[in-house]
N, C-alpha and C positions, 0 to 999 in steps of 0.2 A: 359180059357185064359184071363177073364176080372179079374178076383181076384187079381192076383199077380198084375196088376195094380194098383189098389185102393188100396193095399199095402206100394208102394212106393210112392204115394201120400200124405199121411198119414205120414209116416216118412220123408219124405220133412217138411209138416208143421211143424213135430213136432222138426225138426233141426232151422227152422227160429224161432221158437217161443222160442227153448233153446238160440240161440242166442240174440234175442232180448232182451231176461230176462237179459242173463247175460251184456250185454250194460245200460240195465234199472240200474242194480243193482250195475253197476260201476259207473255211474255219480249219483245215487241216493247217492250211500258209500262218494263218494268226493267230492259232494253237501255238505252235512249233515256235514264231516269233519270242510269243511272249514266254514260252519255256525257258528260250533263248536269252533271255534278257534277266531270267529271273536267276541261269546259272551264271552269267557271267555278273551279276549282283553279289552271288554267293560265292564267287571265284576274289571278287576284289575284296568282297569280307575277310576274305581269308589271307590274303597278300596286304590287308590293312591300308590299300590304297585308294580308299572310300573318300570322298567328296562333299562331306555332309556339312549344311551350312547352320546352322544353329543361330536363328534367329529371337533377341530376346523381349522378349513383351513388355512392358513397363506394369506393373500392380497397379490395379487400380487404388486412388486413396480412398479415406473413411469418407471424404468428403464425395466422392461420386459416388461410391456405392450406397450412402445412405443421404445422398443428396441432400446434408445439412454443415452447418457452419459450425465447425468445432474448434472451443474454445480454451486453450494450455493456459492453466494458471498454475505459477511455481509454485512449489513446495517450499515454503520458510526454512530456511537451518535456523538452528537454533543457537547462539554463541555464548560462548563459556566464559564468564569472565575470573583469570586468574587474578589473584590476589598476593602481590609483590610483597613482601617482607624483609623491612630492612634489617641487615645483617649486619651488627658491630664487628668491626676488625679485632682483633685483639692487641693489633700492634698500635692501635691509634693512640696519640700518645695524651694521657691522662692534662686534662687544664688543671689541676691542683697546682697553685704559689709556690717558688722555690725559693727555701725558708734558707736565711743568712746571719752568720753569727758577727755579730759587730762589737765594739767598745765605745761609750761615749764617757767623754773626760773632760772635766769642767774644771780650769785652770784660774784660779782666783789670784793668783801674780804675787806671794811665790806659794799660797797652799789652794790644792788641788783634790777633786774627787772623782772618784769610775765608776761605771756603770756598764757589766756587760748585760748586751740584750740581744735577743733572737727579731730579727725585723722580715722582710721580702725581698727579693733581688728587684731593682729600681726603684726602690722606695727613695724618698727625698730624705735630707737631712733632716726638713721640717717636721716631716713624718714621723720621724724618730722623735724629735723631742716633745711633741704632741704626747706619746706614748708615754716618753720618761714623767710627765709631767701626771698623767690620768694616771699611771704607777703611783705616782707620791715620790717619785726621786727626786725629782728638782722642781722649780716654779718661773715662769718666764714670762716675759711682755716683747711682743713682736708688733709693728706695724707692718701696713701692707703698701707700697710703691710701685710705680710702672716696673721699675725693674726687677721686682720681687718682694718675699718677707726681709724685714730689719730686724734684728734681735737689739731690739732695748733695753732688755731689763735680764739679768740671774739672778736669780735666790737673793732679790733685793737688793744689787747690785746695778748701778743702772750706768748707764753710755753719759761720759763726762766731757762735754765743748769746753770747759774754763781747762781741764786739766788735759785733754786732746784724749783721753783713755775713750776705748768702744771694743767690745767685745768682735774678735777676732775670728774666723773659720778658716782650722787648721785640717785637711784629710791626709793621715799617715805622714804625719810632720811637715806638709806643704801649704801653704797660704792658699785658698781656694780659689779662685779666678771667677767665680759666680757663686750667686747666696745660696743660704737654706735651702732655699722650695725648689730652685734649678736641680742641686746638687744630686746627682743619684747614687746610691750606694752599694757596695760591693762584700761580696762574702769578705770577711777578716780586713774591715776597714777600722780605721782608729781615727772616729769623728772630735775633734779638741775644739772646745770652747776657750778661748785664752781671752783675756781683760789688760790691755795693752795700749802702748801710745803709737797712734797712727803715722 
């Protein structure tokens, strides 16, 4: 009656000790595995031929983290206003009149009288004798016609229809081709009054 005992005593141990083995040999397997996996980790670290994906997360904005509505108002510049300054040239050339030495000669047929005078460049003849006259050199009567001044009158001298005589406009010894007031005058002109039959 004692045998069959120490029979199943026997096969008890030997069920705990199967068991044991195979728990030994399960965390030994996946011990060893993951040893396994953590050298050959550190094998490719070192051969630099790692596989690492680097995934990038986006930031969260101000607006989800503080779950309010933010509002960007610009900063004003502030603008400078320069101030232009005009700069006179030096070379611009001066408007001052360019002053002309002239001779007015008043030929009474056959005695005569001159008048040198300083006038402007394009001054009229008229001009000029406006001038001789508010001088005190001579005294004169002119009318005025579509086609310009007439000289009527010198130094009491006057324009004669019975006798054909009319005072004459001579520039630099030449018969004038237009009156007084057209006529424009030239540096070193010799303006002649002559009293003559037309």
């Amino acid at each position: 009656m004692q045998r069959p005992k120490t029979k199943n005593i026997n096969q008890k141990q030997k069920n705990y000790i199967k068991i044991f083995l195979i728990i030994f040999i399960i965390l030994f397997t996946g011990f060893g595995c993951n040893k396994k996996k953590n050298i050959t980790n550190v094998n490719e670290l070192e051969q630099g031929q790692t596989n690492i994906e680097v995934v990038k997360t986006p930031t969260p904005s101000l607006e989800i983290l503080e779950n309010k509505k933010t509002i960007i108002t610009p900063i004003p510049i502030p603008t400078v206003q320069v101030e232009q300054k005009e700069t006179k040239s030096e070379n611009t050339p001066k408007t001052e009149e360019q002053k002309i030495n002239v001779e007015l000669i008043i030929n009474f047929n056959p005695r005569q009288i001159s008048f040198p005078f300083s006038s402007v460049l394009n001054s009229s003849v008229y001009d000029l004798m406006q001038k001789a006259q508010k001088e005190g050199k001579i005294n004169f009567r002119a009318k005025n016609y579509s086609f310009g001044v007439f000289i009527e009158e010198i130094n009491s001298v006057k324009n004669s229809e019975k006798e054909k005589k009319y005072w004459m406009l001579y520039i630099n010894d030449k018969l004038s081709e237009v009156g007084a007031s057209a006529k424009k005058l030239k540096d070193r002109d010799r303006v002649m009054w002559k009293f003559e039959k037309q």
